[in-house]
ZADREN-802371 format. One record per residue (C-alpha): x, y, z; residue in three letters. Coordinates in steps of 0.02 Angstrom, whole numbers, always signed. Last residue first. Example, Ala and Ser with C-alpha at 12.3 -4.5 7.8 and 13.67 -1.06 7.14 Angstrom:
% residues 2
@px:+684 | py:-53 | pz:+357 | residu:SER
@px:+615 | py:-225 | pz:+390 | residu:ALA
END
This chain:
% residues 110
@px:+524 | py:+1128 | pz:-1464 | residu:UNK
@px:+500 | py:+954 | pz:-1417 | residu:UNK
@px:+616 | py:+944 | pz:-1292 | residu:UNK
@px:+638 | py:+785 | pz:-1193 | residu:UNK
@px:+791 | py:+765 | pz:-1082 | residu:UNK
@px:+776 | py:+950 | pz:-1011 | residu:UNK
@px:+579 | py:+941 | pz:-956 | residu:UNK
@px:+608 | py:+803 | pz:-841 | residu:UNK
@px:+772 | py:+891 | pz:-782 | residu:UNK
@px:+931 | py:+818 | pz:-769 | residu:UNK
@px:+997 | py:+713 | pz:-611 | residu:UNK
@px:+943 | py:+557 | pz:-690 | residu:UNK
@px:+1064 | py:+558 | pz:-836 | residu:UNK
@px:+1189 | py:+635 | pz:-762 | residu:UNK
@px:+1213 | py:+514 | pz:-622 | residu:UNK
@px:+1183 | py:+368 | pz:-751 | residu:UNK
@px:+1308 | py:+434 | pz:-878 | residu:UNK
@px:+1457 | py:+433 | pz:-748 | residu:UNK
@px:+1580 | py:+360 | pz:-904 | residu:UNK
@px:+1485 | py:+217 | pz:-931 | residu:UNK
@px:+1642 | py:+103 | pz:-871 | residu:UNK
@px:+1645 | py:+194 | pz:-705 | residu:UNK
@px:+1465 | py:+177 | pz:-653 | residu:UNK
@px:+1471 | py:-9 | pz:-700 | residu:UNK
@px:+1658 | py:-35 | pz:-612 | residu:UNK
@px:+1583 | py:+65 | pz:-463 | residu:UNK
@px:+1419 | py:-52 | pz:-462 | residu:UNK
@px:+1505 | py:-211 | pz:-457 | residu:UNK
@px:+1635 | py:-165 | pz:-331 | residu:UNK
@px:+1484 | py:-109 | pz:-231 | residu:UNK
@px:+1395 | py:-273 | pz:-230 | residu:UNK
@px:+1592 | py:-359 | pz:-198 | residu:UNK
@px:+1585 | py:-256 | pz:-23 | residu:UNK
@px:+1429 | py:-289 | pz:+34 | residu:UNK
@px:+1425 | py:-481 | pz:-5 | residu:UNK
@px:+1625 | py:-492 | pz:+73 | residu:UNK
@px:+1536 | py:-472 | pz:+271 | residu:UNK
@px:+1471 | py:-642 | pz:+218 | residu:UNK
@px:+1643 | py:-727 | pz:+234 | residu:UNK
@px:+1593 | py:-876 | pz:+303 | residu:UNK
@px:+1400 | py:-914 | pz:+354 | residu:UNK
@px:+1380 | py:-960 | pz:+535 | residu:UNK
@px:+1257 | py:-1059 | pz:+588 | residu:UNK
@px:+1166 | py:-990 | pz:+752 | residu:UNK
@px:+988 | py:-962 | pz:+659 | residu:UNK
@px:+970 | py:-941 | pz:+458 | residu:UNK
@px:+787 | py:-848 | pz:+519 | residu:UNK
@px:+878 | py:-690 | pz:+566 | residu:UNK
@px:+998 | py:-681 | pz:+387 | residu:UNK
@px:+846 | py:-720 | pz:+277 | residu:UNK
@px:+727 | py:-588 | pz:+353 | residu:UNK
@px:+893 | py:-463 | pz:+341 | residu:UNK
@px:+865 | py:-519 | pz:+159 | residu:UNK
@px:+707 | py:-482 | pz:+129 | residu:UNK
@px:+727 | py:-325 | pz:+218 | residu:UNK
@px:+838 | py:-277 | pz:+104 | residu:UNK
@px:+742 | py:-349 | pz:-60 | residu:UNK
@px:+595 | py:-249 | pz:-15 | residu:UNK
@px:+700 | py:-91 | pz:+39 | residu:UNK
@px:+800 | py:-105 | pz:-167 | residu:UNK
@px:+619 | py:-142 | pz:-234 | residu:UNK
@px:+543 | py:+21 | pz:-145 | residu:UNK
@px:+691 | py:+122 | pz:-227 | residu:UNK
@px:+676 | py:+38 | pz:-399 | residu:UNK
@px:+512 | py:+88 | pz:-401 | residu:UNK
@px:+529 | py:+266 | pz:-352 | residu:UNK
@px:+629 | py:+299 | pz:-483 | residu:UNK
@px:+540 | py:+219 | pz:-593 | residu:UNK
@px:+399 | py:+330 | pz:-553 | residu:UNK
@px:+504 | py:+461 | pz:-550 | residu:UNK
@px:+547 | py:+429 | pz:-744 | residu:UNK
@px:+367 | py:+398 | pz:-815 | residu:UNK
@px:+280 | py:+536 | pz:-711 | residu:UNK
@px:+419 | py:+666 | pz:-805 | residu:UNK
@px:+407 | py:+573 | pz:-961 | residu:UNK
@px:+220 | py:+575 | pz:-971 | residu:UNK
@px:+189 | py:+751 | pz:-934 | residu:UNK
@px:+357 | py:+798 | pz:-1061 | residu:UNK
@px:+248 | py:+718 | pz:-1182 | residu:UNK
@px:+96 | py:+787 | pz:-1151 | residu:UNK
@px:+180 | py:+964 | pz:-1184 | residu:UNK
@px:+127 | py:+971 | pz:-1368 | residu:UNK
@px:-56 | py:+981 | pz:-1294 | residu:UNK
@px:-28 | py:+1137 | pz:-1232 | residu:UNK
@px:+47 | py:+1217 | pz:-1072 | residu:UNK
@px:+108 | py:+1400 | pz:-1025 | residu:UNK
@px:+109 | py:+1398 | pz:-827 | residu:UNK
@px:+302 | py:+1424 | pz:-805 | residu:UNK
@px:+330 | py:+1289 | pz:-905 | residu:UNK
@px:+472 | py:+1241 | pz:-762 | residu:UNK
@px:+330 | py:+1249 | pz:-641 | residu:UNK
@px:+209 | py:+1123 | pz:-726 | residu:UNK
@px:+345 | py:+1017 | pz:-740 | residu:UNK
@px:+398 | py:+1015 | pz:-557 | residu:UNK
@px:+197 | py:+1001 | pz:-552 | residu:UNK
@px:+193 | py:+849 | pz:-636 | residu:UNK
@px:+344 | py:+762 | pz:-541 | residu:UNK
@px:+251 | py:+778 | pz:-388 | residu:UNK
@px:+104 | py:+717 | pz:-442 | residu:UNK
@px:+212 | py:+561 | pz:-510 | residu:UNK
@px:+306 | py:+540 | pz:-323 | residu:UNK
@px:+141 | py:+563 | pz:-232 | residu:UNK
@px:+79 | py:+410 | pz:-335 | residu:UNK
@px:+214 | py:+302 | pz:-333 | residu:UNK
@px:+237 | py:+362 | pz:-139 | residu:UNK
@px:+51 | py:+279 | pz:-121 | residu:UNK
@px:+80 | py:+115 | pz:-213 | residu:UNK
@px:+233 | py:+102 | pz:-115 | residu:UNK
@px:+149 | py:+131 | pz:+58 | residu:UNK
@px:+0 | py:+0 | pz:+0 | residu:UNK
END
């Protein structure tokens, strides 16, 4: 229910940044930058509420495995981030710059 809710606040959200940045001025050509703006925070938002599913998932695995001891499991954390370094790194930073622009920015139809 919370997810389906911050989906939701997340895409009005998203509308009015839009709204703002046309400073007011909309038309039907402007749909598009609507629907991409909604479209991108709610994946945002998705992948967020995924990534705290799949944590406490796994903290549900970790209490439930009981007094046996798995080796080297403080190495999971560590090789995760390895992983996503060498991705950011080898795509030149693209992802970072790619969701910190502007709804309105990445899609201009004028």
């Amino acid at each position: 229910m919370w997810s389906g809710l911050l989906g939701a606040v997340s895409v009005v959200l998203a509308f009015a940044v839009t709204d703002v940045a046309l400073a007011g001025k909309t038309t039907t050509a402007d749909v598009p930058l609507y629907l991409l703006a909604g479209w991108r925070s709610l994946a945002v938002v998705a992948l967020v509420v995924g990534g705290a599913l799949a944590l406490a998932w796994a903290f549900g695995c970790l209490r439930l495995r009981g007094d046996r001891e798995i080796p080297r499991l403080y190495l999971i954390p560590a090789a995760l981030a390895l992983v996503l370094l060498t991705g950011l790194l080898a795509s030149g930073g693209s992802l970072f710059v790619a969701l910190s622009r502007s709804p309105w920015t990445s899609c201009s139809l004028r």
